[in-house]
Backbone of each chain as nested JSON, in Angstrom:
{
  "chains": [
    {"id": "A", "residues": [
      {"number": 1, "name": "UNK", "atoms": {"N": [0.244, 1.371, -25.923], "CA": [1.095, 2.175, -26.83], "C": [0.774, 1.807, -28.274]}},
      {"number": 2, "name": "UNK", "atoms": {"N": [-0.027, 2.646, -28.877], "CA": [0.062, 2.273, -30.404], "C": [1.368, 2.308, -31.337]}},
      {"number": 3, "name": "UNK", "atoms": {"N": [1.884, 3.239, -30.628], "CA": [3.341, 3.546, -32.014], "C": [3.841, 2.151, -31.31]}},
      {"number": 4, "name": "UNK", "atoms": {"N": [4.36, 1.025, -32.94], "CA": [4.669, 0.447, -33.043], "C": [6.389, 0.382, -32.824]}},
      {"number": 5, "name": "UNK", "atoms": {"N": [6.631, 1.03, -33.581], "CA": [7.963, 0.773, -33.447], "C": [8.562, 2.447, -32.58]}},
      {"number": 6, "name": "UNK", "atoms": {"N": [8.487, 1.904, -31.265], "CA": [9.112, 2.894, -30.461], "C": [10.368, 3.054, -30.589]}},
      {"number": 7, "name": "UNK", "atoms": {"N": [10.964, 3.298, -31.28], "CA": [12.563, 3.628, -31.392], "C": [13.414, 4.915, -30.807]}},
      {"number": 8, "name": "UNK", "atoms": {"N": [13.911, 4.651, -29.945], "CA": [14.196, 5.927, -28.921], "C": [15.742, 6.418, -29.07]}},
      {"number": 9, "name": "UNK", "atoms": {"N": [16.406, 7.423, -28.693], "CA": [17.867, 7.328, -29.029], "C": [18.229, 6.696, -27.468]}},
      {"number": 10, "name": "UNK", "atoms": {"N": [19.84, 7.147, -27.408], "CA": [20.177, 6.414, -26.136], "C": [20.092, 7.172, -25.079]}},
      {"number": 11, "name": "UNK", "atoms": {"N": [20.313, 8.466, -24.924], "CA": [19.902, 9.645, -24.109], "C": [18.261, 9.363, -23.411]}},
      {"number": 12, "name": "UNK", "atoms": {"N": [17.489, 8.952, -24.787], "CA": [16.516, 8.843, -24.064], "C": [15.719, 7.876, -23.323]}},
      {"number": 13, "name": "UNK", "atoms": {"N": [16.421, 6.74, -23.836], "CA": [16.804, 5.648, -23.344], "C": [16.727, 5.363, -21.783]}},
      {"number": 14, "name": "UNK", "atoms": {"N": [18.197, 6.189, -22.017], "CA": [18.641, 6.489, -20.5], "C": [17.905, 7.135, -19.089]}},
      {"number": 15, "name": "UNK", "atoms": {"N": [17.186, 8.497, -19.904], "CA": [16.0, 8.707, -19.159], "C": [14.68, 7.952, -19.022]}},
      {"number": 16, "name": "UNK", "atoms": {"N": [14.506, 6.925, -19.612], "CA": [13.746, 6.043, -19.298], "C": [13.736, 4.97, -18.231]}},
      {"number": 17, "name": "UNK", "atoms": {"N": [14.85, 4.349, -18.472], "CA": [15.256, 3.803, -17.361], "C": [15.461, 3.929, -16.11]}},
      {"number": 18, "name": "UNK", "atoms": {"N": [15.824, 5.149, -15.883], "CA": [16.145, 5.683, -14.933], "C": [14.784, 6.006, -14.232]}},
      {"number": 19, "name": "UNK", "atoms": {"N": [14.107, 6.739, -14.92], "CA": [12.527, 6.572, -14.544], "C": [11.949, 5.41, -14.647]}},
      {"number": 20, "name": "UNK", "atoms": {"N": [11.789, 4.245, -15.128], "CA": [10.762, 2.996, -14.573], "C": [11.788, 2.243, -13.233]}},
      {"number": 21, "name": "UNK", "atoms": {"N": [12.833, 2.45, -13.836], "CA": [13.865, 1.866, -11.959], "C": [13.067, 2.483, -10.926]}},
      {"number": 22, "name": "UNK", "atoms": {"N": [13.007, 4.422, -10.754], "CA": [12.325, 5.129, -9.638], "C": [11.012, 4.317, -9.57]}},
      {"number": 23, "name": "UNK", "atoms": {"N": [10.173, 4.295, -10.491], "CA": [8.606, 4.026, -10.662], "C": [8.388, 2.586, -9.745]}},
      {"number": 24, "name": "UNK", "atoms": {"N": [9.098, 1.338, -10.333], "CA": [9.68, 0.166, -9.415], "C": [9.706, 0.334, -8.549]}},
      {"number": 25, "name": "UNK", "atoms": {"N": [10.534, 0.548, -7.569], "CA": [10.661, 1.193, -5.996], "C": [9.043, 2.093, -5.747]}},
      {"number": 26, "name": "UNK", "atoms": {"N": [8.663, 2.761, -6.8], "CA": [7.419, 3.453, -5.997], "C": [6.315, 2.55, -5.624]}},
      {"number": 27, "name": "UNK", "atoms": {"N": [6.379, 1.723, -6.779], "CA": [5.279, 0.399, -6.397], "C": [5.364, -0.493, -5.351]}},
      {"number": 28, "name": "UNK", "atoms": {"N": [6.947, -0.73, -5.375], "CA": [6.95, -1.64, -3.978], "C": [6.657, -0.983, -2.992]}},
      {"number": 29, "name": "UNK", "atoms": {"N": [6.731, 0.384, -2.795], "CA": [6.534, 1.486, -1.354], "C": [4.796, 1.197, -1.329]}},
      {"number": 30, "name": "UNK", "atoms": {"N": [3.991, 1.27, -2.484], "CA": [2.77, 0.777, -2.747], "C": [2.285, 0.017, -1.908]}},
      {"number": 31, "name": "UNK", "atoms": {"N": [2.59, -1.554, -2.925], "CA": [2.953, -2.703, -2.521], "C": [2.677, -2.818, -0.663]}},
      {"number": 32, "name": "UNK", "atoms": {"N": [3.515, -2.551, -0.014], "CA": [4.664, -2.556, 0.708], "C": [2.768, -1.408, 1.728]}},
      {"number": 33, "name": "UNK", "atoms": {"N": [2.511, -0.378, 1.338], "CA": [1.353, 0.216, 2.329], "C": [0.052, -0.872, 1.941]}},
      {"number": 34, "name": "UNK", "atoms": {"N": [-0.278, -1.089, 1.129], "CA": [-1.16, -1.94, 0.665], "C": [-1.061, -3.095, 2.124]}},
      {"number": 35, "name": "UNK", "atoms": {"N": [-0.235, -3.549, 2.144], "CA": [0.14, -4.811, 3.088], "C": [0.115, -4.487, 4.467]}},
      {"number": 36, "name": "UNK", "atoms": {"N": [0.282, -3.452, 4.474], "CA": [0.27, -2.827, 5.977], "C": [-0.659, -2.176, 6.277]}},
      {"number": 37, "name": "UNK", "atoms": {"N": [-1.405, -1.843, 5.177], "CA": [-2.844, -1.27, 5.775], "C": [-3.646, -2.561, 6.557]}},
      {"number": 38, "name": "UNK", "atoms": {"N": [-3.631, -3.474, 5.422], "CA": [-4.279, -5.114, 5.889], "C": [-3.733, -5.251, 7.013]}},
      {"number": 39, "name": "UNK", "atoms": {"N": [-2.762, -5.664, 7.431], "CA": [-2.598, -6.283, 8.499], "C": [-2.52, -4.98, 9.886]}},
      {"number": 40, "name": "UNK", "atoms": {"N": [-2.435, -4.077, 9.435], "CA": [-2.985, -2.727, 10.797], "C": [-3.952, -2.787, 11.095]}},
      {"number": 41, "name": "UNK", "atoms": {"N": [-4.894, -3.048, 10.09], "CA": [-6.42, -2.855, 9.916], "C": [-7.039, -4.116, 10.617]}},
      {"number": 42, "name": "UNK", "atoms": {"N": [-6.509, -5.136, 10.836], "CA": [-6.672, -6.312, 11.185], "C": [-6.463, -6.182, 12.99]}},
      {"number": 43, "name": "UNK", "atoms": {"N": [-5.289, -5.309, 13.017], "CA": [-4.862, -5.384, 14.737], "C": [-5.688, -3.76, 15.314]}},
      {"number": 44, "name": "UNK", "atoms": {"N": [-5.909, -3.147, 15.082], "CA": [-6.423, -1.854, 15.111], "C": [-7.794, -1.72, 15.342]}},
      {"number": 45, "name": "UNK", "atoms": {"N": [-8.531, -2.332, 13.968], "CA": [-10.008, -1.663, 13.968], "C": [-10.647, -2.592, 14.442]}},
      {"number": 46, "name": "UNK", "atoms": {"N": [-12.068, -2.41, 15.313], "CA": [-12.676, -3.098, 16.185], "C": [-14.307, -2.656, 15.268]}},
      {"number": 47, "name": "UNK", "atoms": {"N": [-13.998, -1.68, 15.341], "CA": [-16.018, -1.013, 15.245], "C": [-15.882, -0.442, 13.915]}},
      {"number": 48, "name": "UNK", "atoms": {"N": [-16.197, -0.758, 12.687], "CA": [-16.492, -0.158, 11.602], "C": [-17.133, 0.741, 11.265]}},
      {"number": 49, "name": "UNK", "atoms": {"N": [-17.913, 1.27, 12.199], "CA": [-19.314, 2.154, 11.974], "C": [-19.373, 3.32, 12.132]}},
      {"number": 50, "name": "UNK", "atoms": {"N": [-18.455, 3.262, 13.283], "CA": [-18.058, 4.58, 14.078], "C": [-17.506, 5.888, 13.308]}},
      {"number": 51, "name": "UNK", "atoms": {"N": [-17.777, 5.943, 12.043], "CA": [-17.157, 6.771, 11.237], "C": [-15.505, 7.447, 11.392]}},
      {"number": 52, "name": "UNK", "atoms": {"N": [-15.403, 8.134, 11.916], "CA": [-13.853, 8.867, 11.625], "C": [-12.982, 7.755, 12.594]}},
      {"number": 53, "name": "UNK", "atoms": {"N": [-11.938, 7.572, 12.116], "CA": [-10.37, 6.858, 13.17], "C": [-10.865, 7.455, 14.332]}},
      {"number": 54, "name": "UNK", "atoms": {"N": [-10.529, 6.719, 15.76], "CA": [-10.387, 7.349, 17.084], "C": [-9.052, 7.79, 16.775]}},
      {"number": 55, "name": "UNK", "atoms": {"N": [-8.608, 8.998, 18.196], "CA": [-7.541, 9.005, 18.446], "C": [-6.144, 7.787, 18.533]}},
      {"number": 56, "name": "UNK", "atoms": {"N": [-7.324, 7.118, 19.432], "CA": [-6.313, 5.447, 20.415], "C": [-6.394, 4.617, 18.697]}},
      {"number": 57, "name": "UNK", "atoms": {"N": [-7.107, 4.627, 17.732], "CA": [-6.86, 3.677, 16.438], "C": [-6.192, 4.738, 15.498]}},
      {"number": 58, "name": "UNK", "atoms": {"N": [-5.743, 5.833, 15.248], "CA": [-4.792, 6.545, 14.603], "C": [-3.522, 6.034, 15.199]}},
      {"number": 59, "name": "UNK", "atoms": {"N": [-3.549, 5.788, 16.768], "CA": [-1.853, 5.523, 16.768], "C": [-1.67, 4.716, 16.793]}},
      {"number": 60, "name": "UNK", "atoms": {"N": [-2.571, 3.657, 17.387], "CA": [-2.517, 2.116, 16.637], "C": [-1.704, 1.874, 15.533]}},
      {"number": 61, "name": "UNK", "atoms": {"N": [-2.345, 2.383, 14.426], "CA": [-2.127, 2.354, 13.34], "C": [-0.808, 2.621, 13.059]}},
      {"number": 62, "name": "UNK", "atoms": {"N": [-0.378, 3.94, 13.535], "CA": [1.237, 3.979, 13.573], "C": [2.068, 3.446, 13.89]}},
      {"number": 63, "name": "UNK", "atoms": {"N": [1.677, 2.935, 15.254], "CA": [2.62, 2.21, 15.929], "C": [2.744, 0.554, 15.317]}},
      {"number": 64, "name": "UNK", "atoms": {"N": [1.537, 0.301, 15.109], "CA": [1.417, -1.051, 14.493], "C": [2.919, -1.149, 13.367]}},
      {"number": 65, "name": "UNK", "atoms": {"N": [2.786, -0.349, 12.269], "CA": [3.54, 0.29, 11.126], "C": [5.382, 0.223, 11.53]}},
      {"number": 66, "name": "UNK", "atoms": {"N": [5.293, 1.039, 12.8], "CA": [6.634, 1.322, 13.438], "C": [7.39, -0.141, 13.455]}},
      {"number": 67, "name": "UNK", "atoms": {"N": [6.396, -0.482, 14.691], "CA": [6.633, -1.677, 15.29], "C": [6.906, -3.349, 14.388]}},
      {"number": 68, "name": "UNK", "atoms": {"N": [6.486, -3.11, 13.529], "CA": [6.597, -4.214, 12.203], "C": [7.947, -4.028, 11.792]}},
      {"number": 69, "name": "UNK", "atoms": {"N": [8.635, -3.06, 11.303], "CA": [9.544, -2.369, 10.176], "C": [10.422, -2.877, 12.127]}},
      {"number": 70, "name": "UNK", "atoms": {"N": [10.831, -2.469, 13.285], "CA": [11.36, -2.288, 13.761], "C": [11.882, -3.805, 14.197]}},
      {"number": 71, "name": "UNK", "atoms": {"N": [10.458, -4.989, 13.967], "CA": [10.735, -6.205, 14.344], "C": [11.299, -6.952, 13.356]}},
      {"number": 72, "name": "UNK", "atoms": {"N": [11.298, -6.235, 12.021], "CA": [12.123, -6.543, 10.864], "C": [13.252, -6.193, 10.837]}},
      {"number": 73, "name": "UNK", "atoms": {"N": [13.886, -5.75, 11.339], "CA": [15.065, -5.015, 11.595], "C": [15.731, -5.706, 12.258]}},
      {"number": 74, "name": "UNK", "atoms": {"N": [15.464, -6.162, 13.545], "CA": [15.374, -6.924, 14.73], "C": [16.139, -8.626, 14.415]}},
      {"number": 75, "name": "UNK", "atoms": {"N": [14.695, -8.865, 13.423], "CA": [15.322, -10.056, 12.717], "C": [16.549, -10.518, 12.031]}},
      {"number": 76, "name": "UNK", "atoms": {"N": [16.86, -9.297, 10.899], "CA": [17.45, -9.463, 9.884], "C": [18.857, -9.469, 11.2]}},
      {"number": 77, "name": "UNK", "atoms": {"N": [18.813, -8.63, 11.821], "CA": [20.115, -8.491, 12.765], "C": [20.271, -10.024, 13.711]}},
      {"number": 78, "name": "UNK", "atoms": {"N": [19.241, -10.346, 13.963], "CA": [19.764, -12.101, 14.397], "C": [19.928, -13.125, 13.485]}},
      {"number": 79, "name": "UNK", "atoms": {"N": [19.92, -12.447, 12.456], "CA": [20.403, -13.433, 11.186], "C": [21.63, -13.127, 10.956]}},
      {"number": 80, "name": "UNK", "atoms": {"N": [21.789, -12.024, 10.98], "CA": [23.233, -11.431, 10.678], "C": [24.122, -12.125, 11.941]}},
      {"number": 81, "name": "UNK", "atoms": {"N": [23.624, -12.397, 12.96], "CA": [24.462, -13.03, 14.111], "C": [24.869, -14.005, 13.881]}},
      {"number": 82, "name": "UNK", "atoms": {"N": [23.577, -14.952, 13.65], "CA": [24.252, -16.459, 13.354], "C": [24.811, -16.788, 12.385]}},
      {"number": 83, "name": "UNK", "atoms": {"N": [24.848, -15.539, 11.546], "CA": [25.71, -15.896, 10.041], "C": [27.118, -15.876, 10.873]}},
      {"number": 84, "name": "UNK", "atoms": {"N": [27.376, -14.378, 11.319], "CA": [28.537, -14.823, 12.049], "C": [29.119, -15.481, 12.867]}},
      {"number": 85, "name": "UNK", "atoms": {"N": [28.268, -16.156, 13.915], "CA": [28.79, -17.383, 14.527], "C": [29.216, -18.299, 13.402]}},
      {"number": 86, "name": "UNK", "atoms": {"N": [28.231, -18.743, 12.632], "CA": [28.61, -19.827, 11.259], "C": [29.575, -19.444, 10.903]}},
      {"number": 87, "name": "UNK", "atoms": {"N": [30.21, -18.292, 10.563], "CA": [31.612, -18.171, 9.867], "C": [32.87, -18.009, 11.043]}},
      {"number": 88, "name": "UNK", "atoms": {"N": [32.821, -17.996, 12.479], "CA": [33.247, -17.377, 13.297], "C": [33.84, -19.054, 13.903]}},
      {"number": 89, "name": "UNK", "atoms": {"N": [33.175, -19.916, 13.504], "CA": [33.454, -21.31, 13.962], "C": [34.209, -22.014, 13.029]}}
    ]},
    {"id": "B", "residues": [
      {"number": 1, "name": "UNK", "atoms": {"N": [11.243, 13.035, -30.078], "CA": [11.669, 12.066, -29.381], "C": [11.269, 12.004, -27.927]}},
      {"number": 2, "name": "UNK", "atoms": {"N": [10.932, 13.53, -27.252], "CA": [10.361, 13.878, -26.323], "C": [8.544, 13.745, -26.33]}},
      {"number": 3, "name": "UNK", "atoms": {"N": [8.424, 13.896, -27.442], "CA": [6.533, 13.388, -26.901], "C": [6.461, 11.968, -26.646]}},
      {"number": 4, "name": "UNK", "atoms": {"N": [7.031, 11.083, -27.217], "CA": [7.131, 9.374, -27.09], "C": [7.57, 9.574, -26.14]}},
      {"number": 5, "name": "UNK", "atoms": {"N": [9.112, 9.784, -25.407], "CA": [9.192, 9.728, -23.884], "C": [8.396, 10.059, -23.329]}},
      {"number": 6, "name": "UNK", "atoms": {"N": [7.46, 11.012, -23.142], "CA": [6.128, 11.932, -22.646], "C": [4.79, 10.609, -22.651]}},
      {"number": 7, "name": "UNK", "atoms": {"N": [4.996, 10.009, -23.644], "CA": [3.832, 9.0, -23.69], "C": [3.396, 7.527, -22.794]}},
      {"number": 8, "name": "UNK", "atoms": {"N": [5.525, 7.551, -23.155], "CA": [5.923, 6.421, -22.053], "C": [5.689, 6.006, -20.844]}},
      {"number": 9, "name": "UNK", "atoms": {"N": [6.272, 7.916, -20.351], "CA": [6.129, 7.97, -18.432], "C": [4.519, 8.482, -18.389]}},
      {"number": 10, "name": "UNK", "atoms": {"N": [3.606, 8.66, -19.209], "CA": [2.643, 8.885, -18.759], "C": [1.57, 7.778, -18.167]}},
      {"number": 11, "name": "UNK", "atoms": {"N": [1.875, 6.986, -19.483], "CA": [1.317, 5.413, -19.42], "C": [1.505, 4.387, -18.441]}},
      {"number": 12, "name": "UNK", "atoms": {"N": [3.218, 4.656, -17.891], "CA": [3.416, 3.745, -16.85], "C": [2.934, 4.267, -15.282]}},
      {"number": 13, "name": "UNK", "atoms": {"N": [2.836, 5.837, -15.66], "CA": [1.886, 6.185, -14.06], "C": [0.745, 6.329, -13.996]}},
      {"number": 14, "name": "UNK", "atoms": {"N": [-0.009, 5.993, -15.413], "CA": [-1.397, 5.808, -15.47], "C": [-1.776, 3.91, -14.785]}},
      {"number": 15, "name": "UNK", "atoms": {"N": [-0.559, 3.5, -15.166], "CA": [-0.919, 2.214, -14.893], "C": [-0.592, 1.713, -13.097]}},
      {"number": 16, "name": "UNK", "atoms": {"N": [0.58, 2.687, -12.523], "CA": [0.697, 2.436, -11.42], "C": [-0.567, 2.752, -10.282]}},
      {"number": 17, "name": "UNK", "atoms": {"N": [-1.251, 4.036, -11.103], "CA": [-2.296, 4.671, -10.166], "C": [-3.417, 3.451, -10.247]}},
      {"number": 18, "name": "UNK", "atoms": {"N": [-3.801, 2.766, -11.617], "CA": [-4.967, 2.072, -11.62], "C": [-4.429, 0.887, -10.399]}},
      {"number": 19, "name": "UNK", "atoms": {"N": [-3.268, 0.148, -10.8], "CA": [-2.626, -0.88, -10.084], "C": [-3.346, -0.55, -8.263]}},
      {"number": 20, "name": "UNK", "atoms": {"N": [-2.685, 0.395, -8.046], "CA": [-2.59, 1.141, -6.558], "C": [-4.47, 1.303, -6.248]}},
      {"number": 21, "name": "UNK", "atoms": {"N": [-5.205, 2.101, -7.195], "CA": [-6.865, 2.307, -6.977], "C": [-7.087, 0.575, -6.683]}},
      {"number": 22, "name": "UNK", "atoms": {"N": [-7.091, -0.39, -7.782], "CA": [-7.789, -1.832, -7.523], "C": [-7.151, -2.459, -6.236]}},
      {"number": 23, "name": "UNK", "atoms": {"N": [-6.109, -2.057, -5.828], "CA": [-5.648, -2.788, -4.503], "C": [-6.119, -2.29, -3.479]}},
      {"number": 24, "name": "UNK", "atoms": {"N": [-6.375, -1.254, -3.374], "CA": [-6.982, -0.364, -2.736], "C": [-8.77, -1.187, -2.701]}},
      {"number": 25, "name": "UNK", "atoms": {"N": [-9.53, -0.559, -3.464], "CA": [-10.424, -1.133, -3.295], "C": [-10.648, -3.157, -3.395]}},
      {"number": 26, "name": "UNK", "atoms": {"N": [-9.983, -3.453, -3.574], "CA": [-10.258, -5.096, -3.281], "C": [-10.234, -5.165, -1.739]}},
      {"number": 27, "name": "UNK", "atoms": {"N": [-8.919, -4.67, -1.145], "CA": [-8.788, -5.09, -0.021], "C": [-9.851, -4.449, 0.811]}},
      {"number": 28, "name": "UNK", "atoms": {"N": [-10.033, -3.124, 0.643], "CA": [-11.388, -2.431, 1.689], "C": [-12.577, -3.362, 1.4]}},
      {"number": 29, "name": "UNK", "atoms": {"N": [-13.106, -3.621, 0.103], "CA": [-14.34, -4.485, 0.255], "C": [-14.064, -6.139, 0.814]}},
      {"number": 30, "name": "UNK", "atoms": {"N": [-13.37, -6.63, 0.765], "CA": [-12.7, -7.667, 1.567], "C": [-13.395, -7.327, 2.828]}},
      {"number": 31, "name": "UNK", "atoms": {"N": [-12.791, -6.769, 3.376], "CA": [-12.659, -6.762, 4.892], "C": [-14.287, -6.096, 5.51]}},
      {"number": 32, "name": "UNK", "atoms": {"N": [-14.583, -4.959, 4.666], "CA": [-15.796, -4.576, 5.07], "C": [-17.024, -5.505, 4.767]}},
      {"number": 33, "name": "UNK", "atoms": {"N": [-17.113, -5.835, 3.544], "CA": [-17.983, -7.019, 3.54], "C": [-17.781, -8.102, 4.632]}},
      {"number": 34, "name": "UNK", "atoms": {"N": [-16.68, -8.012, 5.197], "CA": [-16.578, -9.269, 6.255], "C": [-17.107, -8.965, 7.551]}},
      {"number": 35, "name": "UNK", "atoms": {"N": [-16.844, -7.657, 7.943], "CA": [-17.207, -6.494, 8.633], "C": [-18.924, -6.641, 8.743]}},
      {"number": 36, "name": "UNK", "atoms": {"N": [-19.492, -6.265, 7.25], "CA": [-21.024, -5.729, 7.877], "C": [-21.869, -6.367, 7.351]}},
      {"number": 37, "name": "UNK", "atoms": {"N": [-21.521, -7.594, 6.107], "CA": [-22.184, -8.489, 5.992], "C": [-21.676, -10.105, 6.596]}},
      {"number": 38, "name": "UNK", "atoms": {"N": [-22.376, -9.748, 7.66], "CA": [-22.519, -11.268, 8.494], "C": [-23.293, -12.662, 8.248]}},
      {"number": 39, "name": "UNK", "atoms": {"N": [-24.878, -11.832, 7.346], "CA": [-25.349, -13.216, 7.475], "C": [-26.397, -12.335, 5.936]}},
      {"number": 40, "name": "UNK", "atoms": {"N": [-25.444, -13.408, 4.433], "CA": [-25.986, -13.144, 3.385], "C": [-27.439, -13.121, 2.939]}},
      {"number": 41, "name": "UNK", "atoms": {"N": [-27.847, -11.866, 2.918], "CA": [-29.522, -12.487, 2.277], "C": [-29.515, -12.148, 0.88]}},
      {"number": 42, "name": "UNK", "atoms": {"N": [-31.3, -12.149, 0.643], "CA": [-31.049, -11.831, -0.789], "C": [-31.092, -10.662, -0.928]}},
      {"number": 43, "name": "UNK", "atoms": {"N": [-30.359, -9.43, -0.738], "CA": [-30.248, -8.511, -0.718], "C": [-29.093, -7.575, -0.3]}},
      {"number": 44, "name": "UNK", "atoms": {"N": [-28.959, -6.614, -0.376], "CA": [-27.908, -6.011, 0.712], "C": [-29.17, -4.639, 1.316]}},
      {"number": 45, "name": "UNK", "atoms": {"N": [-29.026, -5.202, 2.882], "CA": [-29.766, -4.199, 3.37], "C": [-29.427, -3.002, 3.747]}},
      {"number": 46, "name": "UNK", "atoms": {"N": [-30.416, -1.808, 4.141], "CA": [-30.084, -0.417, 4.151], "C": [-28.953, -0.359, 5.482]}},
      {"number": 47, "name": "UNK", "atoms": {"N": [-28.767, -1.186, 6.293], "CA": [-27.913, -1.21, 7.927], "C": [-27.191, -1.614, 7.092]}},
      {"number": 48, "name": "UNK", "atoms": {"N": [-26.886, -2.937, 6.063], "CA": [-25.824, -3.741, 5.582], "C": [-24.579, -2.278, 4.758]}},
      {"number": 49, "name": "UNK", "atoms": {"N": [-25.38, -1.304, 3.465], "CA": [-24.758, -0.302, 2.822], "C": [-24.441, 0.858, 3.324]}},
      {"number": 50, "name": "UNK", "atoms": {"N": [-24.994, 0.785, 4.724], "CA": [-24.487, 2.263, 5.647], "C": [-22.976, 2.051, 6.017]}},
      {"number": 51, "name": "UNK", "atoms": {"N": [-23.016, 0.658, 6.902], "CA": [-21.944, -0.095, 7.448], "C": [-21.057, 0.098, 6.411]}},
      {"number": 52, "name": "UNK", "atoms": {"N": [-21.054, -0.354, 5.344], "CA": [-20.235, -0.322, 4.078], "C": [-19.584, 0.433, 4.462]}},
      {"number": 53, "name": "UNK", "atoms": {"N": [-20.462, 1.856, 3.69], "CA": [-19.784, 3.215, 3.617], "C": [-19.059, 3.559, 4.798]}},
      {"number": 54, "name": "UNK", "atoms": {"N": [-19.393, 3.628, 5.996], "CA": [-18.305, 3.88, 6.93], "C": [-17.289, 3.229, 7.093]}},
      {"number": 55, "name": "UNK", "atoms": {"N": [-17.278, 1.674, 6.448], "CA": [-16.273, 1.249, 6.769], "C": [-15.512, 1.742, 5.751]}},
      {"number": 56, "name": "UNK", "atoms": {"N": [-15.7, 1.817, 4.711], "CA": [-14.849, 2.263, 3.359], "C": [-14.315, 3.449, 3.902]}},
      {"number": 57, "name": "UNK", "atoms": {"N": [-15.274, 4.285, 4.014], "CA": [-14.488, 6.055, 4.613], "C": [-13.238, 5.681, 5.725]}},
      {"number": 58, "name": "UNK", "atoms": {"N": [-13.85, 4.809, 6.463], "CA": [-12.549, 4.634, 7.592], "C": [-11.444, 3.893, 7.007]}},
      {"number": 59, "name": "UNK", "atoms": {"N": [-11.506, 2.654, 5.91], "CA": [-10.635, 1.941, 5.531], "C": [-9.666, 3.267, 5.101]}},
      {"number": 60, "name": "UNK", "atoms": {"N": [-9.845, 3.928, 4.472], "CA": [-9.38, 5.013, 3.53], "C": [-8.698, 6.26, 4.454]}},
      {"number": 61, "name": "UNK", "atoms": {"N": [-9.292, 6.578, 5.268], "CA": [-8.089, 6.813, 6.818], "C": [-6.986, 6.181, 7.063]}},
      {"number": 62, "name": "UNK", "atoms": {"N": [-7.419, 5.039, 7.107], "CA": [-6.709, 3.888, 7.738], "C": [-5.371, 3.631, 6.64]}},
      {"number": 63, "name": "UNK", "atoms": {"N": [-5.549, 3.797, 5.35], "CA": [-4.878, 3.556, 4.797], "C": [-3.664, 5.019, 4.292]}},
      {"number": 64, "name": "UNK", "atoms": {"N": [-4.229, 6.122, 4.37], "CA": [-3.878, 7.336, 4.354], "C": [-2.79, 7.367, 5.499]}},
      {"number": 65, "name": "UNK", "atoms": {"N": [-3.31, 7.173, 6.779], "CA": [-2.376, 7.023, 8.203], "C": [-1.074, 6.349, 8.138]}},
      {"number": 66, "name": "UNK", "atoms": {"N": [-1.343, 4.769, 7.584], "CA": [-0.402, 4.178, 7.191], "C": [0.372, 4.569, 5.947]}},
      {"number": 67, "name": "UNK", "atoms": {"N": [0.118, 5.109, 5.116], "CA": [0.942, 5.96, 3.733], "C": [2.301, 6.815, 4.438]}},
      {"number": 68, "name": "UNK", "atoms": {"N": [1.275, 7.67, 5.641], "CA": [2.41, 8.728, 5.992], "C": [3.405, 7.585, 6.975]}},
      {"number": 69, "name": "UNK", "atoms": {"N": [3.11, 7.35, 7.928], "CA": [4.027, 6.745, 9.112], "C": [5.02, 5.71, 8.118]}},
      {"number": 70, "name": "UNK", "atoms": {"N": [4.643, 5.076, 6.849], "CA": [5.551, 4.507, 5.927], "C": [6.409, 5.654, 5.982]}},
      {"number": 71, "name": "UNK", "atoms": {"N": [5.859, 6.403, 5.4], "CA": [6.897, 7.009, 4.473], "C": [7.726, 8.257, 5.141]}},
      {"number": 72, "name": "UNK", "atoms": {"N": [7.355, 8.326, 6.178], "CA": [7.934, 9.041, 7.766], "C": [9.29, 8.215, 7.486]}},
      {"number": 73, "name": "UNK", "atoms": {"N": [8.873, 6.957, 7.82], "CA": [10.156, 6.115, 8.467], "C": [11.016, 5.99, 6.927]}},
      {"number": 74, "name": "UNK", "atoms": {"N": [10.288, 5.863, 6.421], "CA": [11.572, 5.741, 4.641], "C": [12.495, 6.719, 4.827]}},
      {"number": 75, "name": "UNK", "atoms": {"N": [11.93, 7.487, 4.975], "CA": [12.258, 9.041, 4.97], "C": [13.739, 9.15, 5.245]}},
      {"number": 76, "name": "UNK", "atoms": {"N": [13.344, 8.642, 6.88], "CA": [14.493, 8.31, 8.097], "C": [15.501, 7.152, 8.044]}},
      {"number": 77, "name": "UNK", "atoms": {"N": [15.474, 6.308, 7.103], "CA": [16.424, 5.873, 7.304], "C": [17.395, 5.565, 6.256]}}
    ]}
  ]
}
């Protein structure tokens, strides 16, 4: 940004914020495929050469994806358990 | 007051796309170099830059596939 002194009103301000908050979240969604390509790509691909995805490594790939987010889920909910035993005692 | 806002959000999604392109390509040459160069010479041979390229084209599937099934499930919940 060359203009030095960006001086904005508060309206616009406001629309700023509001847009780099969205932008934030878009990066972590980024972020967040970036990481899951790696580690799909890791359980999935066997033969590099073979040019296009097989069928059986397209759903790999999905399921890999599913199955992560679902074992995260999974977790956070047996955490949530023993929190409540801990408070339940 | 609107072209400076205009300058703002342009800059910060110019910077998310570069962010998103270099992660993108670090991690595909990562893995494909691990992929099709096995045993370094002084060179990269014509089998070594074929391998590449397919693996890159496929990384780039691979990563496309995973974009949607993300964002399937965001979607959903």
């Amino acid at each position: 940004m060359s203009d030095a002194s960006l001086k904005l009103d508060a309206a616009t301000q406001k629309e700023l914020q509001a847009f780099i908050a969205q932008e934030t979240a878009q990066r972590k969604v980024n972020e967040s495929i970036h990481q899951f390509t790696k580690m799909c790509w890791d359980k999935c691909i066997s033969n590099v050469t073979s040019g296009r995805l097989a069928p059986a490594e397209s759903s790999c790939l999905t399921n890999c994806v599913g199955r992560f987010l679902d074992a995260s889920l999974h977790l956070v909910n047996d955490v949530e358990s023993k929190r409540q035993q801990i408070n339940a005692a | 007051m609107e072209g400076k806002k205009q300058a703002v959000i342009q800059a910060v999604q110019n910077e998310t796309a570069l962010t998103n392109v270099q992660e993108l390509m670090n991690s595909s040459t990562e893995r494909c170099y691990k992929a099709c160069v096995t045993n370094p010479g002084a060179s990269l041979t014509g089998n070594e830059q074929k391998c590449l390229s397919s693996c890159f084209d496929k990384y780039l599937e691979a990563f496309t596939i995973v974009s949607k099934a993300y964002g399937t499930r965001l979607r959903s919940e």
